[in-house]
N, C-alpha and C positions, 0 to 999 in steps of 0.2 A: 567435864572433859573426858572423852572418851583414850583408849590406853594409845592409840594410834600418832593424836592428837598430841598427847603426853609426852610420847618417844619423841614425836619434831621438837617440842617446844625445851624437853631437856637438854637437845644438844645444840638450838639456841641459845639456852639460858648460858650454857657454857661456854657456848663458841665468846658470846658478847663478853665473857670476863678472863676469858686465857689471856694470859697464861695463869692468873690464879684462878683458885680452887671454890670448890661450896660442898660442905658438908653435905652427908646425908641428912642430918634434923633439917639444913637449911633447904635444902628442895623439900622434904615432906612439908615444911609450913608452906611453899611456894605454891605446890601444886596442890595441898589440900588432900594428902593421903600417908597412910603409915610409911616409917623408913623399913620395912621390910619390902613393899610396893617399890619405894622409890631403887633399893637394893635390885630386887630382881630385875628394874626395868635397864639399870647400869648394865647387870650381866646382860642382857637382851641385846644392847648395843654392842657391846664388845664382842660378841658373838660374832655379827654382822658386820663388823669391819672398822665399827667407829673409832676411833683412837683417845677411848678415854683411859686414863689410866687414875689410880689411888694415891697421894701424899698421906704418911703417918705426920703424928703430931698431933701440937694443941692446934695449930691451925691447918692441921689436914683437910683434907678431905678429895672429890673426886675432879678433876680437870681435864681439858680437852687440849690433847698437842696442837698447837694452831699450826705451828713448821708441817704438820701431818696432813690439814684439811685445807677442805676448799674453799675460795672467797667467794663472795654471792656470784652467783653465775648470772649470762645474760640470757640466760633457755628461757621461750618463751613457755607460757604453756603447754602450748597445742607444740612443739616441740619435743617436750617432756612426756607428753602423752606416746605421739609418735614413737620416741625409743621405747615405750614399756609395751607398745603394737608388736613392734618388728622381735622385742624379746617373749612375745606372750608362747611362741612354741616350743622356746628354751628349754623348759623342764625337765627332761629326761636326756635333753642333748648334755655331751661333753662341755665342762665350764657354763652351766646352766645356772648354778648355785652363784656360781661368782659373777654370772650377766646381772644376776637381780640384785645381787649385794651394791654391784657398782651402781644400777640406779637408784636406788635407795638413795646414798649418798650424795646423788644430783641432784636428787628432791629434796635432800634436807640441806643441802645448799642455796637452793634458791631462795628469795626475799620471799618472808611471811606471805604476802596475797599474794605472790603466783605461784605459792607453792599450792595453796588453799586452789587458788582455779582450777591448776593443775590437776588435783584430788576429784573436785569436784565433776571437770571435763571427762577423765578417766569412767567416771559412773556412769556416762554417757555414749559410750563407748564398748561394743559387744562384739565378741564375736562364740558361731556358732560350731564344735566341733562334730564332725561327721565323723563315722567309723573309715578308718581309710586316706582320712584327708592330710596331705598331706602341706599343703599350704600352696601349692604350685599350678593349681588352675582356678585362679585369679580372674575376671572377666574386668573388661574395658569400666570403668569409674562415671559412663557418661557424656554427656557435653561440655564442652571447655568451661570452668568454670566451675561447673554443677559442687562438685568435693569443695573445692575451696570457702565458696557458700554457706554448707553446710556446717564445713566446721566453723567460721564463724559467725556461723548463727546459733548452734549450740554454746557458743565460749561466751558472748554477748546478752544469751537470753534472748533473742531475736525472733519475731514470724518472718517465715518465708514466703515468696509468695513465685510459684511452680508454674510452669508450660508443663502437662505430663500426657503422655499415651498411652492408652490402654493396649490389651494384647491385640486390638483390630487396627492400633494407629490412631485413633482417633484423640484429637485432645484438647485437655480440658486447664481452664487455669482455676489457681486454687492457692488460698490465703492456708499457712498448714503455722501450727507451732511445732518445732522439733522436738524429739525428746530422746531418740537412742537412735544412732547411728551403728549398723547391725554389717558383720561382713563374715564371708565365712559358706554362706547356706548354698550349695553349688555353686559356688566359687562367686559368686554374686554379691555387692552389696546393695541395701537397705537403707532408707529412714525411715523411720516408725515417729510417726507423726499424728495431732489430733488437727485433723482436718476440717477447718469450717464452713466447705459444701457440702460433707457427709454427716457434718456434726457428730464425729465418733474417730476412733482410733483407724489410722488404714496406716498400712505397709507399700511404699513406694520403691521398685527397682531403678536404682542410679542409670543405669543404662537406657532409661525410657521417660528418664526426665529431660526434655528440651530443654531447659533455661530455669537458672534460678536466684532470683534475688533476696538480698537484704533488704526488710523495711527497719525503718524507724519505731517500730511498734513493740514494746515488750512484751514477751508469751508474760501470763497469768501462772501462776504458779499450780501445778498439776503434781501429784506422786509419781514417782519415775518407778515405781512398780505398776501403774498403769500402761506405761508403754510400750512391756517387755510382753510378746506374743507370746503365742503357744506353742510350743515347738515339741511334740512330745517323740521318743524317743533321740533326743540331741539333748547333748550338752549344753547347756549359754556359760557362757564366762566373761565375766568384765574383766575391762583392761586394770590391770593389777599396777601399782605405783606403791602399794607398801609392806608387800611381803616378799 
């Protein structure tokens, strides 16, 4: 279990026994790691806003104020994802630290698998910074429909199968699996897709796809480091859900 992993499932493990306590030896056997590990990962969270606090004593140990936390939320994934979108410029902005503290906290409230989608959707999810850009020239998403499609055929594991136009207009249909949903790059966005008329990765602009459906048909499992172009001088940054 990677440390990521570890932070959600700690303040599960807590949420589900508040108001009582669990020692530090008792999470290091839980999770399978030393109580200095388990220590620091406590401070980590209380850093960030969690509300765990210490009982002394023989049966001390660390507990989660429930009066303080959230109950499982109804956010769907692509939801969740969405908020960590709209905050991904935060960073330098005023109340930046505390935009991401606050989701954090939505994500480790939501029920085990959609928080895990959630995570998961996020790594599918890019966007490209330019020198300059400032987030405000944004270009039209497409044909009705087209975005919705997209995202869930990414949430689903789904091929799509694309009406698209080349830059002459001309078009072609095309069975594609998605794999990173790209926005950002002149204000445009992107699916980056292995395409099975071209039998290879291509980059599709949202705005010049006609029509896009869901099949029935599972993408095959591909590395999602294969998807990600080449973009040399820019940024890429995935959509962030846990820092």
């Amino acid at each position: 279990m990677n440390r990521t992993d570890r932070l959600y499932a700690l303040v599960e493990d807590l949420r589900a026994i508040s108001p009582r306590c669990r020692s530090a030896r008792e999470l290091a056997r839980r999770f399978e790691v030393s109580v200095r590990t388990i220590e620091r990962d406590i401070i980590a969270l209380q850093e960030s806003g969690v509300p765990i606090h210490a009982e002394s004593g023989r049966r001390g140990g660390y507990a989660l104020d429930k009066a303080m936390s959230l109950p499982p939320l109804n956010f769907t994934p692509a939801e969740a994802v969405a908020i960590a979108l709209a905050l991904s410029r935060s960073g330098d902005q005023p109340f930046g630290r505390q935009a991401r503290s606050a989701l954090r906290k939505v994500v480790a409230a939501m029920p085990g698998r959609e928080g895990e989608l959630a995570r998961e959707l996020a790594r599918r999810v890019r966007v490209v910074a330019e020198p300059g850009d400032d987030g405000t020239g944004a270009r039209l998403l497409g044909a009705a429909g087209v975005s919705r499609a997209i995202e869930e055929a990414l949430l689903r594991r789904r091929v799509l199968r694309l009406e698209y136009a080349d830059a002459k207009g001309a078009l072609t249909s095309r069975d594609v699996e998605p794999g990173v949903f790209l926005g950002g790059r002149g204000g445009y966005w992107y699916l980056v897709a292995w395409c099975r008329l071209r039998d290879d990765v291509r980059v599709f602009r949202l705005d010049r796809i006609a029509s896009a459906g869901v099949t029935g048909e599972r993408c095959p499992d591909r590395p999602l480091e294969g998807f990600t172009p080449d973009l040399p001088e820019m940024a890429l940054h995935g959509t962030v859900l846990d820092q």
